[in-house]
N, C-alpha and C positions, 0 to 999 in steps of 0.2 A: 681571149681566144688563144693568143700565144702561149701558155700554160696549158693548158688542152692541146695544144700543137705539137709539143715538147714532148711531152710526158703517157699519152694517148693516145693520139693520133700515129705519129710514127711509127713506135714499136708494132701497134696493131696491125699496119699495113706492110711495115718492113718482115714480116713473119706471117704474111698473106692471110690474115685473119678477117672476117668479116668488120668492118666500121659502120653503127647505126649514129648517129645524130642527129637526137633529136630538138627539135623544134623550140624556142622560147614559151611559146606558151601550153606545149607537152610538157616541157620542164618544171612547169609552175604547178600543171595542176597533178595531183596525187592518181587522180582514176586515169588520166590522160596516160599519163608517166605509166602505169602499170598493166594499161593496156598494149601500149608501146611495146612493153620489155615481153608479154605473152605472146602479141604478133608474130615478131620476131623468133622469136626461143632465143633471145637473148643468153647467152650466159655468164657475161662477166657486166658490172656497171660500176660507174665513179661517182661517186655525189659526195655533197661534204653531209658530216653527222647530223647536224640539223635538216635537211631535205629528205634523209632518209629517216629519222624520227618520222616525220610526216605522213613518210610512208607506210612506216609502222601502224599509225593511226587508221590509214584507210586498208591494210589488211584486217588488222583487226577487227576495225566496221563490219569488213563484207566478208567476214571468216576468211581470208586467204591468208596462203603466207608470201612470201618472199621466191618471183620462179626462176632467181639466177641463182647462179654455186658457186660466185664469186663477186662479195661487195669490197669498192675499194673507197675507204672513207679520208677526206685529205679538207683541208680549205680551215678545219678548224680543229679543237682538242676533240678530241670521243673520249665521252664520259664511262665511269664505271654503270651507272645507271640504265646509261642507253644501251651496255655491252649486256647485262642483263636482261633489258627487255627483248633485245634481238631472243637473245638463246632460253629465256624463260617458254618460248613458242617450241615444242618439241617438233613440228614440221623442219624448225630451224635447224635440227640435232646435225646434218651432214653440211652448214652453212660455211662457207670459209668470208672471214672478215679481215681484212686487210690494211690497219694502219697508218699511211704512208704522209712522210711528215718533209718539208724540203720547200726552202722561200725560192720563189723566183730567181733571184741574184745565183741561184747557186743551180741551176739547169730546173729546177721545181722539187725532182727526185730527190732525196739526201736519206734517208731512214723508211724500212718497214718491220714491222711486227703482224707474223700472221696471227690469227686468234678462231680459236674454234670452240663444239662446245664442252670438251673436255680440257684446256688450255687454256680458257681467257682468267681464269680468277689467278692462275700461278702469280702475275703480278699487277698490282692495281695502284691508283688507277692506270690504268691500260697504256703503257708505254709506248714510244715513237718508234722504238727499235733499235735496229743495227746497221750500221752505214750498207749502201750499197755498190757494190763495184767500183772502183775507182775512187768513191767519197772515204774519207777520212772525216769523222764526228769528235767533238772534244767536251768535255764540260771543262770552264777556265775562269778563275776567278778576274775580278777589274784589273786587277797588273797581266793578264793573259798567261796565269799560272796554273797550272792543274792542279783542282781539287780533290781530297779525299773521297774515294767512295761515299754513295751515301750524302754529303755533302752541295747544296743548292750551290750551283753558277752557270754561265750563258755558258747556252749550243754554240761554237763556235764548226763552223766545216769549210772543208778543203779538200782538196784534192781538184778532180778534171774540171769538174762541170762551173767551177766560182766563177763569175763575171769579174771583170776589169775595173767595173764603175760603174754607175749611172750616167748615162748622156743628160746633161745639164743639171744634175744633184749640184744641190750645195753641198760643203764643207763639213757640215754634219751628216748626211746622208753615204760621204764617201769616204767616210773615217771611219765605216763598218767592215771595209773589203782592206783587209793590211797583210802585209807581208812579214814573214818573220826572219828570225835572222840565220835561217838556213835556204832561203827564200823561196819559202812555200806560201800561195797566196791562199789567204782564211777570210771568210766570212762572219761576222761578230751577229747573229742572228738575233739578239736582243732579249729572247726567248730563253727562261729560267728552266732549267734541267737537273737531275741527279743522277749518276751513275749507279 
């Protein structure tokens, strides 16, 4: 729930927006979750890619589509597959899909890439984005060098939002948050990327 607190909750309220949360076991089930979001007039939701596949499923079932105008997908990769089933639904055509990619250690937030259904294929599979406010993103090879465009090495980020450490990580766990030598502190996310 800390991650939801962060990243969801706040801004929602700090900008006087309505906040629905829902239930564990609204969350689980697909008709539950979409009656939820009709009740309301929901119009923004968060779920990771896989929950909202699911979703997908049980519109399709009952002919519906999707009644928010804004998904924000986080927790896991979003495939080019799923990005196409979204917007193969022409109901979808005005659907804003929201990629937004950022570990814990680093405030949650760290990259979004909007996608639409004129927009998403530009580049595939469907990219994490572009740092947000404050965040600085890197792709950096093992010696924490930049690599060439193009070129596979770890997300590395920094800027405001990095944690300090883990409370009681071992030695490996806090050899991901390092300082450089202009001492800016970075996060080694682990997680293979290309510019």
């Amino acid at each position: 729930m800390f991650d939801a607190s962060i990243i969801q909750i706040l801004p929602t309220l700090a900008h006087s927006h309505h906040l629905h949360v829902a239930c564990e076991e609204t969350r689980r089930n697909p008709s539950m979750l979409d009656s939820f979001l009709r009740s309301r007039s929901i119009g923004m939701i968060d779920l990771t890619p896989s929950l909202f596949d699911l979703m997908l499923d049980h519109w399709q079932a009952e002919a519906r589509s999707c009644p928010v105008r804004l998904v924000v997908l986080g927790g896991e990769a979003v495939s080019t597959g799923l990005m196409a089933r979204i917007f193969d639904n022409p109901a979808h055509r005005d659907l804003l899909v929201l990629n937004a990619y950022g570990p814990t250690e680093c405030c949650v937030g760290a990259t979004t890439h909007l996608m639409t259904a004129r927009n998403w294929r530009e580049i595939l599979p469907p990219p994490v984005g572009m740092p947000l406010s404050g965040v600085v993103a890197d792709i950096l090879d093992a010696a924490g060098r930049p690599v060439p465009d193009g070129v596979a090495g770890e997300i590395w980020i920094g800027g405001t939002g990095v944690g300090r450490g883990s409370l009681g990580a071992d030695d490996a766990a806090d050899a991901r948050f390092v300082t450089d030598d202009d001492g800016a502190r970075w996060y080694r996310s682990g997680d293979i990327g290309r510019r």
